[in-house]
Each structure stands twice: as structure tokens, then as C-alpha cells.
C-alpha positions in Angstrom: 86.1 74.7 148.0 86.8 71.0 148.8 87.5 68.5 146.5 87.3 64.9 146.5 89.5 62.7 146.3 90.2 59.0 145.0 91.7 56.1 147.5 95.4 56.2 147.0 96.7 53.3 144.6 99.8 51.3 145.0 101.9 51.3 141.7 102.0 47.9 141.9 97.9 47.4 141.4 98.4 49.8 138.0 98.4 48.3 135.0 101.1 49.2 133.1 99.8 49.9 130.2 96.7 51.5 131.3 95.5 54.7 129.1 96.7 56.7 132.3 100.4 55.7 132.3 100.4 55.7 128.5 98.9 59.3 128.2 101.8 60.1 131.2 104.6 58.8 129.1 103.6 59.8 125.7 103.8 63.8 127.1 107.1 63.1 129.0 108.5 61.0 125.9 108.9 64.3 123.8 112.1 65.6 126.1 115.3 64.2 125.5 117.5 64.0 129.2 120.6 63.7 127.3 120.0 67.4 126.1 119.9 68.5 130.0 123.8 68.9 129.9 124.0 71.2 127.4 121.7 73.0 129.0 122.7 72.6 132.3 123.2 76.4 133.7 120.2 76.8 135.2 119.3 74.5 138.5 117.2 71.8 137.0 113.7 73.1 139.3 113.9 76.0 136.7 113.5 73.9 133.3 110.2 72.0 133.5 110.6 69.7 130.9 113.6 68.6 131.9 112.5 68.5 135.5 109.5 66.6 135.3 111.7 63.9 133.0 113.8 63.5 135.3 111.9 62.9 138.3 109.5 60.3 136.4 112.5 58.5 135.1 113.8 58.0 138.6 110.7 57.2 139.7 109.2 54.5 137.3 107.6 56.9 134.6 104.0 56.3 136.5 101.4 58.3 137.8 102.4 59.7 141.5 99.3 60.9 142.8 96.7 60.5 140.5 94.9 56.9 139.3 92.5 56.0 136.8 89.6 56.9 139.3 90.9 60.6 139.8 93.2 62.3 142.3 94.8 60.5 145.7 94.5 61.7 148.9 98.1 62.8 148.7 97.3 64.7 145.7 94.7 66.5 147.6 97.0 67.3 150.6 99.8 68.6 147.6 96.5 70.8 146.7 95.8 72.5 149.8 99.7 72.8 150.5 99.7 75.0 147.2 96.4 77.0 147.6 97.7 77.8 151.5 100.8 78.9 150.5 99.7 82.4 150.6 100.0 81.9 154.7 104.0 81.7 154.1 103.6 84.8 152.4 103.8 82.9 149.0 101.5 83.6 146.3 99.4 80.5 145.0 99.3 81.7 141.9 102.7 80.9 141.3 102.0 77.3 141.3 99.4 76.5 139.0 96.4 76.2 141.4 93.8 77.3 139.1 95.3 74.9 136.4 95.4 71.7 138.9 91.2 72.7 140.0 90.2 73.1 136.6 91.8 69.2 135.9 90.8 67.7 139.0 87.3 66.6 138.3 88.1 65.3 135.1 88.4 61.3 134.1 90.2 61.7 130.9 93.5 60.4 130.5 94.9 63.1 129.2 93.6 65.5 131.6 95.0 63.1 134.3 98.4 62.8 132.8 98.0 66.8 132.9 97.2 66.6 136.4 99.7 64.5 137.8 102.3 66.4 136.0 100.9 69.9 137.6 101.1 68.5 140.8 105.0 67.1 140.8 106.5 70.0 139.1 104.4 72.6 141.8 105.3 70.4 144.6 108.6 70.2 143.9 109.2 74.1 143.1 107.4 74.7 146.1 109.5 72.5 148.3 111.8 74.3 147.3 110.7 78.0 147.7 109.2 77.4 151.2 112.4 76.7 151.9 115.0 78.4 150.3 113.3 81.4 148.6 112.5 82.0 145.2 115.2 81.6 142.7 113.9 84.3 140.4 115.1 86.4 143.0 118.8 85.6 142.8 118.5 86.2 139.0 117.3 89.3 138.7 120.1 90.7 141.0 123.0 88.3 142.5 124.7 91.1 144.0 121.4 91.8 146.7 120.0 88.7 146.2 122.7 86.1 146.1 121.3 83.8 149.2 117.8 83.7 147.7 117.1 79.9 146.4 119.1 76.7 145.8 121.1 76.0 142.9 122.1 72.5 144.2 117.7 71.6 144.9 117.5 68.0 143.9 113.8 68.1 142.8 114.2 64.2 141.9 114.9 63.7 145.4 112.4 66.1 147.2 110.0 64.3 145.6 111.3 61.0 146.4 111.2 62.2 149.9 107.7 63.8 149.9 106.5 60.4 148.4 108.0 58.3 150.9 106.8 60.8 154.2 104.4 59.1 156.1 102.3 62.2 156.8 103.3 64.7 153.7 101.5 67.5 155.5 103.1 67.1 158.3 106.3 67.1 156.4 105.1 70.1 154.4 104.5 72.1 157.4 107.7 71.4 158.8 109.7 72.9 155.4 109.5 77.0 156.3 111.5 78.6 159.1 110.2 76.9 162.5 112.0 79.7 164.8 109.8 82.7 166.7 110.9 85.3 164.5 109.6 83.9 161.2 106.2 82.3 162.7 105.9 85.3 164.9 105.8 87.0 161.4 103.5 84.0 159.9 100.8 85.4 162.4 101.5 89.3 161.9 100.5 88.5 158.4 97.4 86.9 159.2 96.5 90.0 161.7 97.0 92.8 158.6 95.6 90.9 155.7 92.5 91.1 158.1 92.7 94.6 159.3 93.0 95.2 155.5 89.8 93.6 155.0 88.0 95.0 157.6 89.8 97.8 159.3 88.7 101.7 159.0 92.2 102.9 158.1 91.9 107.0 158.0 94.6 109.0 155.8 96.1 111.8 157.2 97.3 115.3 155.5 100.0 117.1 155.7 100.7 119.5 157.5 102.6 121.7 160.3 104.2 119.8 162.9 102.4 118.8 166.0 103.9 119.0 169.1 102.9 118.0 172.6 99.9 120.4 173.3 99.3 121.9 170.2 96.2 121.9 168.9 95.2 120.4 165.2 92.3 119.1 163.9 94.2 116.1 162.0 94.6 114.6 165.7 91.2 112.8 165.4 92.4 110.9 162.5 95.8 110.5 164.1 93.9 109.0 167.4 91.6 106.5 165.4 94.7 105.4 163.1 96.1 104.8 166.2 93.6 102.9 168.0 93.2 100.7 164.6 96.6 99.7 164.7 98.2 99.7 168.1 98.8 96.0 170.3 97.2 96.7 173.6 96.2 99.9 174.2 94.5 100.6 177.1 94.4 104.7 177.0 91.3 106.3 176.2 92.1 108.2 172.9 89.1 109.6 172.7 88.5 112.0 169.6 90.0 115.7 170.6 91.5 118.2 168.8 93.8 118.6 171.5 97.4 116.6 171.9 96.9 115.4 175.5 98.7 113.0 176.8 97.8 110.0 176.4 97.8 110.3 172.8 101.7 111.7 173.0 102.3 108.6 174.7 100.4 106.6 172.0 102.5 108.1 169.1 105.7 107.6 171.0 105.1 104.3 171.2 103.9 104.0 167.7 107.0 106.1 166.8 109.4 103.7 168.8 107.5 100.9 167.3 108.8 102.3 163.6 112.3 102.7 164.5 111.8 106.6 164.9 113.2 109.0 167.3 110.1 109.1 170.0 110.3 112.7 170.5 106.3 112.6 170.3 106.4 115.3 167.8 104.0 114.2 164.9 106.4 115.6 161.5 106.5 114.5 157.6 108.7 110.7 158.8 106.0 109.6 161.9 103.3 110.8 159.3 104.5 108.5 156.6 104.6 105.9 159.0 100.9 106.6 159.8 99.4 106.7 156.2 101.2 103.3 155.4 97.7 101.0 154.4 97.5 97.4 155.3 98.1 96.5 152.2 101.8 98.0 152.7 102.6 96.5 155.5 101.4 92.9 154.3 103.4 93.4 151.6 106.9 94.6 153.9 105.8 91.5 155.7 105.8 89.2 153.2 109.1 90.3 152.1 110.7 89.8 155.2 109.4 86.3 156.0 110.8 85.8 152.2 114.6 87.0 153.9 114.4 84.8 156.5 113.9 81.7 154.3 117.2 82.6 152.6 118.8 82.2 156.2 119.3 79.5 158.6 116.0 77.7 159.5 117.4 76.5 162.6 118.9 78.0 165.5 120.6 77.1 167.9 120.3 78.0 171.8 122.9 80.5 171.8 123.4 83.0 169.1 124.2 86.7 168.2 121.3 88.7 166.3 122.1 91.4 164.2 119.1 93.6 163.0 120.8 95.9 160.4 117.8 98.0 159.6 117.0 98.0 163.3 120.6 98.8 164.3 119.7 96.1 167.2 122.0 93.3 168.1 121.0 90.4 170.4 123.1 88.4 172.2 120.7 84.8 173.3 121.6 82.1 175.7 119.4 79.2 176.3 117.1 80.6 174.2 116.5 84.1 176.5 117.5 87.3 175.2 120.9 88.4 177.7 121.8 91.9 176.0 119.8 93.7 173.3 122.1 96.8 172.5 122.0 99.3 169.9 124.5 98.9 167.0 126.0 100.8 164.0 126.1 99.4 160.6 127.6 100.4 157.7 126.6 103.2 154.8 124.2 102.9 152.3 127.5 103.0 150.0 129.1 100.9 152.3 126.3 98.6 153.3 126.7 95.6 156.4 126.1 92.3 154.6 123.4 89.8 155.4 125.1 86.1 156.3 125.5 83.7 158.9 128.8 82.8 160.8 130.2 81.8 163.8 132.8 84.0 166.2 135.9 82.0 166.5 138.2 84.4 168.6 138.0 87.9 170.6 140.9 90.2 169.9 141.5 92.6 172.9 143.3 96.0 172.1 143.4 95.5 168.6 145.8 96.9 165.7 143.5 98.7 163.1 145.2 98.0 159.8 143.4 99.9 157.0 142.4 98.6 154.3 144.0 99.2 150.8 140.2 100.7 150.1 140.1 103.2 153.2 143.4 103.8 152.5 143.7 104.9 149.0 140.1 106.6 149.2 139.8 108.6 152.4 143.6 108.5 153.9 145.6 109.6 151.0 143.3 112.8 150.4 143.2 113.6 154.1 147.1 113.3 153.2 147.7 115.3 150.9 145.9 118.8 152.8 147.7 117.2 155.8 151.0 115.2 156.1 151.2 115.3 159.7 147.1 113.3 159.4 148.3 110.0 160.3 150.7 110.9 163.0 148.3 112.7 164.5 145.7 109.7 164.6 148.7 107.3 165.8 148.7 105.3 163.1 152.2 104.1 161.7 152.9 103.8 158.0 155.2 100.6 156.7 156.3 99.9 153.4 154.1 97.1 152.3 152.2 94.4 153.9 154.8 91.7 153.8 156.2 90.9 157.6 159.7 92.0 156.5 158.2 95.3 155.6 160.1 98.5 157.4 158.3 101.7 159.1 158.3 104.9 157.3 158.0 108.3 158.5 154.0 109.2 157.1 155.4 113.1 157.5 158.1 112.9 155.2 156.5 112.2 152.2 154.8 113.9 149.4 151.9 112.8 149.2 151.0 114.3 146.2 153.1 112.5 143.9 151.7 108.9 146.0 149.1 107.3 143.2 146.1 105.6 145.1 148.0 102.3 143.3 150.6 102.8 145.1 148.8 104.0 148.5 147.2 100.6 148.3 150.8 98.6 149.0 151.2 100.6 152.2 149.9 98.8 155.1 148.5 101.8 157.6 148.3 100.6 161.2 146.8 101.9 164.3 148.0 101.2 167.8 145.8 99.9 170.6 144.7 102.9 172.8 141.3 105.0 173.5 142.2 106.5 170.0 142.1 103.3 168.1 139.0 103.0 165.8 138.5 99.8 166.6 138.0 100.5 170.4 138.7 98.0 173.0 137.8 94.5 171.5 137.0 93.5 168.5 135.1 89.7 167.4 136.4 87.9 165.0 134.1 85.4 162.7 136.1 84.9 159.5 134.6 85.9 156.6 135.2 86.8 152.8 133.4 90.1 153.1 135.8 91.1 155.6 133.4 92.1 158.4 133.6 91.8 162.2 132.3 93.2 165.1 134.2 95.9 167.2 134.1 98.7 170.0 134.2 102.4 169.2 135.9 105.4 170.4 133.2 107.7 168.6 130.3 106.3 171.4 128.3 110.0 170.5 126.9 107.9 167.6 124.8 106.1 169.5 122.2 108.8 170.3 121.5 108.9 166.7 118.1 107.0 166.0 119.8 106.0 162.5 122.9 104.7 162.7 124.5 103.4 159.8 127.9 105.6 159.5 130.6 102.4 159.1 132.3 101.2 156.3 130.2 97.7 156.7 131.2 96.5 159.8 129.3 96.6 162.7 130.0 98.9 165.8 128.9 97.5 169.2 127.1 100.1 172.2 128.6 97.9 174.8 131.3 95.7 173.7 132.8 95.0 177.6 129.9 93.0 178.8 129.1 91.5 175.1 133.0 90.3 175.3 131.5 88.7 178.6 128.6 86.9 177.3 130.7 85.3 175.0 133.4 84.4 177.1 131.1 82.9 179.3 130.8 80.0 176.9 134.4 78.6 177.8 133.5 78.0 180.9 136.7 79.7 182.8 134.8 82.0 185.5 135.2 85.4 183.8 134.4 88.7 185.3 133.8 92.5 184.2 136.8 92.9 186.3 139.4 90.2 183.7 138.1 92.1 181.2 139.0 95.4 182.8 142.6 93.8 183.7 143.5 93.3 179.9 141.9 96.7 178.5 143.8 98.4 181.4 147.1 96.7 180.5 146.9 97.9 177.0 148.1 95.2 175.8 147.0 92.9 172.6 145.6 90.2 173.6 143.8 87.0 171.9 141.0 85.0 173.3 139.6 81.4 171.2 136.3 80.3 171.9 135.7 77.0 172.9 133.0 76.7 171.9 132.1 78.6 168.4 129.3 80.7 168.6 126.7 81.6 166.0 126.3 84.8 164.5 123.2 86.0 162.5 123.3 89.3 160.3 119.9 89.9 158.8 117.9 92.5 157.9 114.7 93.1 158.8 112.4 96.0 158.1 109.2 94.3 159.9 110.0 91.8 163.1 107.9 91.1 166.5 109.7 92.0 169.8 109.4 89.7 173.0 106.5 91.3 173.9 104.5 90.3 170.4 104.6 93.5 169.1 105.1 94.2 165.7 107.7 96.8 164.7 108.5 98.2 160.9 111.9 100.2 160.9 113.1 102.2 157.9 114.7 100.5 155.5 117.7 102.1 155.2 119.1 100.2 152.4 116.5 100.4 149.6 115.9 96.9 149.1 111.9 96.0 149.5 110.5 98.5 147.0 113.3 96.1 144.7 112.3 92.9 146.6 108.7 93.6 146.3 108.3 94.2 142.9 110.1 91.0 141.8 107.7 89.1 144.3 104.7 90.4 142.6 106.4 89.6 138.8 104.4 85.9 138.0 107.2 83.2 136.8 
């Protein structure tokens, strides 16, 4: 539906006392700003009255896009902002749209005053949720949800901004994530919320497995489900009750698509995967475009990538993707956390202290059924943490009578060497959670399609030449073979960075790879059934 609009009119040709500005003033005159500081907890976007006081205050306590004759063209612009809000994966509900149509035809001044003050508070809360995330989010759970919204938003001053723009759509536009991954999203969404209109999406049964050549009568479904969903197919997979082989190679690729072991073997996981509706998969969309507005909008050139629910880490220069290399990330009792940092310095045959945690949890136990357990990992016990502290033979102690107090004021150290858990190099981007980027001497892990076995840090496939492409950035000529030199000298060695170099660790259950194809991969941590549900819950 499109709605007209009114000519835009300065404040200046507004009659002060016009039955407009007095209907305006007489609904904001009943909230009292000097209460705000005693009530000043919550960011001032989330207490309306309070909000929309201040803001008119600031701002002449006038209409802003609304005169006597109806709404402005910017008011219509700050409409269809709101009702296509839905394309950022927002929900148009949550700012008032049906409340701002049902006023906007209307010449009374009451109705106006009503209008005007529906479209500054939306405006301003979405401003702010397009690009920060919801802050309802970061209420109902700070500990998962701690980066969603802003608690510092200045609403006075978005909307100061927004009114001084010269193209507010423009300006509008420009507010969400502008970088491939979250646009490349943007247009995923478009593609499902379609196929969810339109798209014959067959359910599959359960059943035995289905391996290559087998037989089954559920392959006909499998094969149209397929050919529904899948970029770019170009097999015929023509309805058979036989697994031939181009539809094996269909489901691996659908498999490898959903972060699945691409065995080809159709069992309960690559089934699930299958029987997930459009409407799922708009929805793990959405919630994934809403993690990326938590995170930095802007990237630059050169960055690291970390994909914790992809176990995927790539490392970009100029804005081309150098190494994309499998990764392990912590537990789901120890899980990797999502920030942003930059690496500062490379640490080449690192010490592994333990922490007091690892330590009093996992090394005294292992202690007590075996004294000789650290000696025989190389790892030297000293007396405390302090640099006075004195070594202390591990084997000559009973640890039975050690409380895990106590075994938390040992420091526990590991030497550099092939055993070292650490591995050969270790990045260092400092950080309160404690978390880094290292080698590994357990590299078996790596076959494992899931891979989250570390107590939160994140273990690198092929640390060497990622050491490279990071030292490449001081310009000093490196080679494999430096690299080898140090390693091979066993020696501790640190290495600054010139230049600092960005770091992102998100997580992301739905992306698009370089080639434009979607992928969903598990998500390992639990957190969009959470995610989704407070998405769906109205204000």
C-alpha cells in the first residue's frame, strides 16, 4: 500500500502555537526528565516516555515529520524503513507499523501528535537495532547475549542525525552490516522466504540407512527435496528408487553443505538436515544476520575469520581468502567465545602454563592415581606463580592431601617440544577471556567432522603457514624455511606485529561460501533454539 504524503515543512513556517504543536506538547508535558536519573538503569531507547522527552526537548518540542496538512515525505521514508525491516531479518511488528497506518490519513491533532511520536520513538529504536541488535536480547541472558545492543545509544542524537541526513534512506540503508557475509545472508533470506511460499518441500521418514546402491523407496522424496533446494545442480535426479550416482553425489554435497561428514550415506543426522522446512531455515537465518549486527560492521582488508560452529578459520588479505583451514574449538562446557580482537605478537615454542582451572580440575585427579603424571608429560611443577617461585619435584608429593585450593597456587608449566600442548606457535591477541590461537600435537583431531574438544581456545590445522600469512604483514621477507629455522632450534621465541591484525570469532550456524552457496552447520552450542524464541517474543 502506498501512502501519501504532505510537502515537508520547515519549523520555522509552524506556528507555534498551532493545535498540532499544542496537542504534541500537552502529551509530552506529562513526563517529568528530572525523574530519568532515578531511573536511569536502563539505556534511555528502552523507556519511551522518557525517550521521546528527551529527544523533543533537544529538539524544540515540535513536530519532526508531521505538519498540519499530514505526514512529510521524511515521514513516509521513516514508514517504509519500518515496514521493510523484515528484509534485515527484523520484524515490523516490533515497531508499531500497524499503529503509524492506522494514524496516517488522519487530520486531527491529536492523531498527528500520535503520529509524530510513533514515528521518532520507532525510528530511533530501530536505528538502533539495525545496527546493534536488539537489547531485549542482552537482558534475557548477558552471559550468551552480552554483545547484543547498545547501552551507550544516544537516541537524542540518532535522531538529530537522521533529521539532518540529506537522503535519510540512503542513510538508513547504510546502518546494517555492509560486508559480504551479512548481505550475502540479506539475499539467502529473500531466496527461502520464497521457496517457503512456493516451494514443494517433501518430508521424509525414517528409516534404515541408505547407502550408496541400496535401494529405498524414500529416494524419490530424497531426490525432489534435493532438487528444491540445491544451488546449481546440473545432474539429472530423475525419480528412482535406486541410489545411483548422481544422487550420492547430490547428498554429499548437500551433506558437506550442512557441516556433515560427506560419507554419502543418508542416516538419522543428513535426514534431519533434509526435513528442515523453509520456515526453519529463514528463521536460523534470521538469527544469524541478528549475530552479525552485534559484531563489527566494518572490516578491514586483512583479517582472521573464525567460524566456531563451522570449525573454519579464514585468514583474508586484500580482501581474498589466502588459507581457509579447519579448526578446533572449545567444549560445549568449555565453549570458544564470540569477540573481536587484533593479534599483537606470535610466540614460537611456547611454555604451556596451566591454568589454576585445568589444573585443580583435570591435573590434580590425574595426580592423585598417578604421581609420576606430570613428569611424564614434561611439565615442571613450581611453587607458586610469583617469579621468585622455586621448582618442586611433582613425584614427591602426596597428592592426596593437595586441596584443589591449594593446587591452584602451583603454577604447572610445560616445556617447548613436539609434546607441548600448545604445539609449535601460538598467537597472541590479548584478551580477558583468556583465549588465543595455537598449534597442536594431537593433529588426529582434525579428521573429526565436529571438532570442538578444547577448553575454549582455538586449535589451528596448519599453524606454520598461518604464522606466515601473518608475518607477512611486517614486511621482512619471511619464508616457510625462517619459520622451520626457529621450530627446529627449539627455542622460545617472540615475534610483534607491525602491524596489528584483526581477528573475528563469530559463530555462525547459516553463512554463504565464495561460491554463493548457502551452508547451515550444526549448532553445536545450543544457542538459536534460545536466540530464536526471544526474537519471536513482541517488546
Amino acid at each position: 500500500m502506498v501512502l501519501s504524503s504532505a510537502p515537508l515543512l520547515a519549523q520555522a513556517d509552524q506556528d507555534p502555537e498551532d493545535p498540532l504543536t499544542t496537542a504534541l506538547n500537552e502529551q509530552l508535558s506529562c513526563v517529568d526528565l528530572a525523574l530519568y536519573a532515578l531511573d536511569d538503569q536502563r539505556p534511555l531507547i528502552e523507556q519511551r516516555e522518557f525517550c521521546l522527552a528527551a529527544i523533543y526537548a533537544e529538539l524544540g518540542n515540535r513536530p519532526l515529520w508531521v505538519s498540519t496538512a499530514g505526514p512529510t515525505e521524511t515521514a513516509a521514508i521513516i514508514l517504509e524503513s519500518l515496514r521493510e525491516s523484515y528484509r534485515e531479518g527484523l520484524v515490523p511488528e516490533d515497531y508499531e507499523v500497524a499503529s503509524i497506518e492506522s494514524l496516517w490519513s488522519s487530520h486531527h491533532p491529536e492523531d498527528l501528535a500520535d503520529l509524530d511520536l510513533l514515528l521518532t520513538y520507532n525510528l530511533a529504536k530501530y536505528i538502533h537495532d539495525v545496527s546493534f541488535g536488539q537489547m531485549k536480547l542482552r537482558h534475557a541472558d548477558p552471559e550468551l547475549f552480552l554483545s547484543a545492543g547498545n547501552t551507550k545509544f544516544d537516541p537524542v542524537q540518532a535522531v538529530r542525525l537522521a533529521l539532518g541526513v540529506s537522503d535519510l534512506g540512503a542513510y538508513l540503508n547504510s546502518l546494517p552490516p555492509q560486508h559480504h557475509y551479512y548481505t550475502s545472508l540479506k539475499e539467502a533470506l529473500d531466496r527461502y522466504r520464497k521457496l517457503a511460499l512456493s516451494a514443494q518441500w517433501p518430508t521424509i521418514p525414517d528409516g534404515p540407512l541408505i547407502r550408496p546402491g541400496d535401494t529405498d523407496r524414500r529416494l524419490t522424496l530424497i531426490a525432489q527435496r534435493l532438487t528444491v533446494d540445491e544451488f546449481g545442480l546440473s545432474a539429472d535426479l530423475s525419480t528412482t528408487d535406486h541410489y545411483h550416482h548422481q544422487l550420492i553425489e547430490a547428498v554429499r554435497a548437500f551433506q558437506t553443505r550442512h557441516g556433515l561428514a560427506a560419507d554419502g550415506i543418508i542416516g538419522p543426522q543428513t535426514l534431519a538436515m533434509l526435513n528442515r522446512s523453509p520456515a526453519e531455515l529463514v528463521a536460523i537465518i534470521r538469527a544469524n544476520m541478528t549475530r552479525w549486527r552485534w559484531q563489527d560492521h566494518q572490516l578491514s582488508d586483512t583479517y582472521l575469520m573464525v567460524n566456531i560452529a563451522a570449525y573454519r578459520l579464514k585468514a583474508v588479505r586484500d580482501g581474498e581468502v589466502i588459507h581457509d583451514l579447519p579448526v578446533i574449538v572449545g567444549k560445549l562446557q568449555h565453549q570458544t567465545p564470540v569477540f573481536s580482537d587484533t593479534i599483537r605478537y606470535l610466540e614460537f615454542n611456547p611454555f604451556w602454563n596451566v591454568t589454576p582451572s585445568i589444573a585443580r580440575n583435570e591435573e590434580l585427579p590425574a595426580l592423585r592415581k598417578n604421581p609420576h603424571h606430570l613428569a611424564e608429560r614434561r611439565i615442571r611443577l613450581f611453587s607458586s606463580w610469583q617469579p621468585d617461585a622455586h621448582e618442586l619435584d611433582s613425584t614427591a608429593i602426596d597428592w592426596n592431601q593437595v586441596t584443589p585450593a591449594q593446587m591452584s597456587r602451583y603454577l604447572l608449566r610445560q616445556d617447548p617440544g613436539p609434546w607441548n600442548a600448545l604445539g609449535r606457535v601460538k598467537f597472541i591477541f590479548p584478551n580477558h577471556h583468556s583465549v588465543y590461537l595455537h598449534d597442536t600435537p594431537s593433529r588426529d583431531l582434525f579428521n573429526h567432522a565436529s571438532r570442538s574438544f578444547s577448553h575454549g581456545c582455538i586449535r589451528v590445522s596448519q599453524p606454520l603457514q598461518l604464522a606466515l600469512f601473518c608475518l607477512d604483514l611486517n614486511n621482512e621477507g619471511w619464508t616457510m624455511e625462517d619459520i622451520d629455522k626457529i621450530v627446529a632450534s627449539g627455542r622460545r621465541k617472540v615475534i610483534s606485529l607491525r602491524e596489528r591484525l584483526p581477528i573475528h570469532i563469530t559463530y555462525q550456524t547459516a553463512w554463504v561460501d565464495n561460491n554463493g552457496t548457502i551452508r547451515f552447520n550444526a549448532d553445536i552450542y545450543q544457542r538459536d533454539e534460545k536466540l530464536l524464541h526471544l526474537l519471536a517474543a513482541r517488546q
